[in-house]
Gaussian input, Z-matrix of N, CA and C with variables (Angstrom, degrees):
# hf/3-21g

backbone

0 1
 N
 C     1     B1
 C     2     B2     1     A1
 N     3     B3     2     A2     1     D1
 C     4     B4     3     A3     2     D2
 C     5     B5     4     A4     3     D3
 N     6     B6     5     A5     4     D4
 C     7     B7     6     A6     5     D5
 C     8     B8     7     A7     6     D6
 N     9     B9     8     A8     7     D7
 C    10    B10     9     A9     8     D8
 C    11    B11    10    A10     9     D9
 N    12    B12    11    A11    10    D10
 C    13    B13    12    A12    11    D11
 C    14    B14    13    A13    12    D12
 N    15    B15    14    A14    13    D13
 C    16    B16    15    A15    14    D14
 C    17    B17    16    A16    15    D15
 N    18    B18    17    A17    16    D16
 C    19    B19    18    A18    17    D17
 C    20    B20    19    A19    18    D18
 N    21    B21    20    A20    19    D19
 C    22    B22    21    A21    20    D20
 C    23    B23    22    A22    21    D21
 N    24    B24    23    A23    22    D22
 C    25    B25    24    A24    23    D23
 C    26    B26    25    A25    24    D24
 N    27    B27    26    A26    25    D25
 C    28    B28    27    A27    26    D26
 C    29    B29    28    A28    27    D27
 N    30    B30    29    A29    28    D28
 C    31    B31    30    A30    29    D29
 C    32    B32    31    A31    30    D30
 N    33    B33    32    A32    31    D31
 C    34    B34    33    A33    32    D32
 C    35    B35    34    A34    33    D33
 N    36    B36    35    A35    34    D34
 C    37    B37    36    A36    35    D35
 C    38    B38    37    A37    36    D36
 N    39    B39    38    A38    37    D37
 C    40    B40    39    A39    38    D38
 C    41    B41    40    A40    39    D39
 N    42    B42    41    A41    40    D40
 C    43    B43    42    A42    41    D41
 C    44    B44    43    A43    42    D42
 N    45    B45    44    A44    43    D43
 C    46    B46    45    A45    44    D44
 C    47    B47    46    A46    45    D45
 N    48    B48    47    A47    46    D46
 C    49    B49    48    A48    47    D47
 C    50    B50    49    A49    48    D48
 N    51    B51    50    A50    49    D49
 C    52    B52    51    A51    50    D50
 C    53    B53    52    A52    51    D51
 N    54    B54    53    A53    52    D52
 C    55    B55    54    A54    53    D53
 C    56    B56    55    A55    54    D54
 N    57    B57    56    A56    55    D55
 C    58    B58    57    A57    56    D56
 C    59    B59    58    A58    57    D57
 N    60    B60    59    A59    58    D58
 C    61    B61    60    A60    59    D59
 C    62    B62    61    A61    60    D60
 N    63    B63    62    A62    61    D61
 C    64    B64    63    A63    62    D62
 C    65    B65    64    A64    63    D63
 N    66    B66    65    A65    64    D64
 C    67    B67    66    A66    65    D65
 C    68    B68    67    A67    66    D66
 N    69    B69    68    A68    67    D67
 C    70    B70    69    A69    68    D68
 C    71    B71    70    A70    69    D69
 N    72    B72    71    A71    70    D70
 C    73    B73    72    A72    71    D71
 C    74    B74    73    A73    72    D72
 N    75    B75    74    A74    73    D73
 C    76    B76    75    A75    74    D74
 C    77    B77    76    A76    75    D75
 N    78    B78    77    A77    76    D76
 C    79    B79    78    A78    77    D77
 C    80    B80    79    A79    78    D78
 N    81    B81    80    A80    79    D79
 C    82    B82    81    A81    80    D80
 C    83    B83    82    A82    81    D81
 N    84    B84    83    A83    82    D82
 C    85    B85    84    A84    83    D83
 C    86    B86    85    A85    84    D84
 N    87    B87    86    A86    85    D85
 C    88    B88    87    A87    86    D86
 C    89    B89    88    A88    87    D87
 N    90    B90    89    A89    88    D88
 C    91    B91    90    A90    89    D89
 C    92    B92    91    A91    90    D90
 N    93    B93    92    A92    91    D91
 C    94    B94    93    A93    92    D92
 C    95    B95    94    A94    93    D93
 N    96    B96    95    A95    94    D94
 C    97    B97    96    A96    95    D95
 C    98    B98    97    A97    96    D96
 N    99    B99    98    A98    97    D97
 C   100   B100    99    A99    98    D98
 C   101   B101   100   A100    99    D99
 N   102   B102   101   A101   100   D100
 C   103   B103   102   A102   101   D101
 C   104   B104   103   A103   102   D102
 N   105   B105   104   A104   103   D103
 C   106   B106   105   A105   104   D104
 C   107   B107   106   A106   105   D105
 N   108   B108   107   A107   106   D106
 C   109   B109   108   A108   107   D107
 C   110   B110   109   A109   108   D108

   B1=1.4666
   B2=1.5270
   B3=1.2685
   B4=1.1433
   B5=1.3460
   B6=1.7566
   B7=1.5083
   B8=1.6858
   B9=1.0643
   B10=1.3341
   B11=1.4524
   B12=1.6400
   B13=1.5582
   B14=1.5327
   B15=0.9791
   B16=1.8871
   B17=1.1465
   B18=1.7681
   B19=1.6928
   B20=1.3302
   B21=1.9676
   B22=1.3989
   B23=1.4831
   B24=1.3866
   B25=1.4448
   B26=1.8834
   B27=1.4643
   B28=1.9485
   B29=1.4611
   B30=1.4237
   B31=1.5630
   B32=1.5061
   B33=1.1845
   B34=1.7661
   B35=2.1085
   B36=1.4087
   B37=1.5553
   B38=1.6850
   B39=1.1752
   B40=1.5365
   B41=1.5512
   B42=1.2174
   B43=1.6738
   B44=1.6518
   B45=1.0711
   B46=1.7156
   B47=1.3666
   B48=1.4274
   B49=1.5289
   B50=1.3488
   B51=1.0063
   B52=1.5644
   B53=1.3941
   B54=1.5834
   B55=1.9616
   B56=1.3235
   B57=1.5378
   B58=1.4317
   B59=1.8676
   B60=1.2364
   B61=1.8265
   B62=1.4451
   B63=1.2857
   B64=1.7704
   B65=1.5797
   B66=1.2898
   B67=1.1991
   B68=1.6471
   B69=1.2560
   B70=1.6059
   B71=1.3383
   B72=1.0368
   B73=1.7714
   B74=1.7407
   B75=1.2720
   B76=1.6926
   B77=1.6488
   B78=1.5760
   B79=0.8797
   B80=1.9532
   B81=1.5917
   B82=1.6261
   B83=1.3080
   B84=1.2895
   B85=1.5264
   B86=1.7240
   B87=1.5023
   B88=1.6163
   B89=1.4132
   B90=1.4047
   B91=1.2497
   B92=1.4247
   B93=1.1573
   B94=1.6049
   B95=1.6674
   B96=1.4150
   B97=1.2363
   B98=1.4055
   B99=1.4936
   B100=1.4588
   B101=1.1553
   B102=1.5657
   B103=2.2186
   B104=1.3869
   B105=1.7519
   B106=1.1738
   B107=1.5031
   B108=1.7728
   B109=1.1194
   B110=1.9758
   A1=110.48
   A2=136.70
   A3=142.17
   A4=105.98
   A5=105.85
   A6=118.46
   A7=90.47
   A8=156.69
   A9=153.23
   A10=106.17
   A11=109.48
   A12=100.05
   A13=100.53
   A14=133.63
   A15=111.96
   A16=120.99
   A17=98.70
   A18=118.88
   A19=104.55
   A20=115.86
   A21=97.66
   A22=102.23
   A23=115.36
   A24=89.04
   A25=118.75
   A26=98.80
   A27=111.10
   A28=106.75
   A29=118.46
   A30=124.68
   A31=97.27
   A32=117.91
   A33=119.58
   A34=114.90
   A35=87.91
   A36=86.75
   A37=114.70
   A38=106.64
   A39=129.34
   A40=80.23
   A41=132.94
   A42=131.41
   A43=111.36
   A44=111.61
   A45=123.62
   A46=109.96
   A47=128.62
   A48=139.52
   A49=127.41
   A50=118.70
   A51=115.31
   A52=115.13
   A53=102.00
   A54=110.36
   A55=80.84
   A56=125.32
   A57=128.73
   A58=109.49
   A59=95.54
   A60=100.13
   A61=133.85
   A62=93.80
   A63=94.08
   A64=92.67
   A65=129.35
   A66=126.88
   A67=109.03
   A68=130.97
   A69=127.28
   A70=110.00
   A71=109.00
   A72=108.36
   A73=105.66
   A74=122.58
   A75=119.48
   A76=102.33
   A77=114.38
   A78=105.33
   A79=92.91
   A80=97.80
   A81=93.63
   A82=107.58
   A83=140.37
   A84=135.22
   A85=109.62
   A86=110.72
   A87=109.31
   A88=106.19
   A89=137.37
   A90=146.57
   A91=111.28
   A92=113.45
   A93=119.95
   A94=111.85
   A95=98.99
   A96=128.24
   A97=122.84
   A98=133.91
   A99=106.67
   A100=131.46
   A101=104.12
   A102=117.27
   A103=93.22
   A104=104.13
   A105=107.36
   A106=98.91
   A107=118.12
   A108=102.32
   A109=88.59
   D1=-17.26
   D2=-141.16
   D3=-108.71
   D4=-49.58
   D5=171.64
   D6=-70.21
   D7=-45.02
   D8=-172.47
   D9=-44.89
   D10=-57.91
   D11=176.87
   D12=-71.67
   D13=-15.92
   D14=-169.37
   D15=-70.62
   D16=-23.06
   D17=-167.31
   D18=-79.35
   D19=-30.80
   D20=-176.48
   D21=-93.33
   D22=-10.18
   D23=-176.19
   D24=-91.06
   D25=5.21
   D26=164.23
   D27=-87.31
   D28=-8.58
   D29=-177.12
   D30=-91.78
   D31=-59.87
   D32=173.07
   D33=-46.59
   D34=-55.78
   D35=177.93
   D36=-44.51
   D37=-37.74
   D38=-158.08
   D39=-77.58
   D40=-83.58
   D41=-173.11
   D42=-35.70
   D43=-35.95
   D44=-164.64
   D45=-75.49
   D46=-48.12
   D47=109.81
   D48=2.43
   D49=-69.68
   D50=-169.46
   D51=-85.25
   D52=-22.97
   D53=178.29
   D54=-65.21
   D55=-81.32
   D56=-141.05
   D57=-47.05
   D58=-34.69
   D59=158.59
   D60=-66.10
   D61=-36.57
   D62=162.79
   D63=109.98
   D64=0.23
   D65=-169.80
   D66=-110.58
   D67=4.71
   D68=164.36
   D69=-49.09
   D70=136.73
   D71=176.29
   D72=-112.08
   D73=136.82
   D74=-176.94
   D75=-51.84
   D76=161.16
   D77=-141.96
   D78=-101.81
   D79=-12.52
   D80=164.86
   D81=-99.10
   D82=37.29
   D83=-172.37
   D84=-59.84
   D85=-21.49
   D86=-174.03
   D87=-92.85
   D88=-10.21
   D89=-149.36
   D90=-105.21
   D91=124.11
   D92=178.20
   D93=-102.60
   D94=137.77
   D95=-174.25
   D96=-40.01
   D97=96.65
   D98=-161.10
   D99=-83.76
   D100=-0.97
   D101=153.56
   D102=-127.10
   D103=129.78
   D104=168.14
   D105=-74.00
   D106=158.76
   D107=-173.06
   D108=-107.46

């Protein structure tokens, strides 16, 4: 459980990072809409 939280919180650091760069990409950016509206 312990390494479980470490992993998300090196996954968050990693996002917190990449926003402040401008380079986060959304996290469904590959995913198509399943009703176009």
């Amino acid at each position: 459980l312990q390494e479980e939280v470490r992993n998300v919180a090196r996954a968050v650091g990693h996002a917190v990072a990449q926003l402040r760069e401008g380079k986060l990409k959304p996290a469904d950016s590959g995913l198509k809409r399943p009703r176009p509206k």
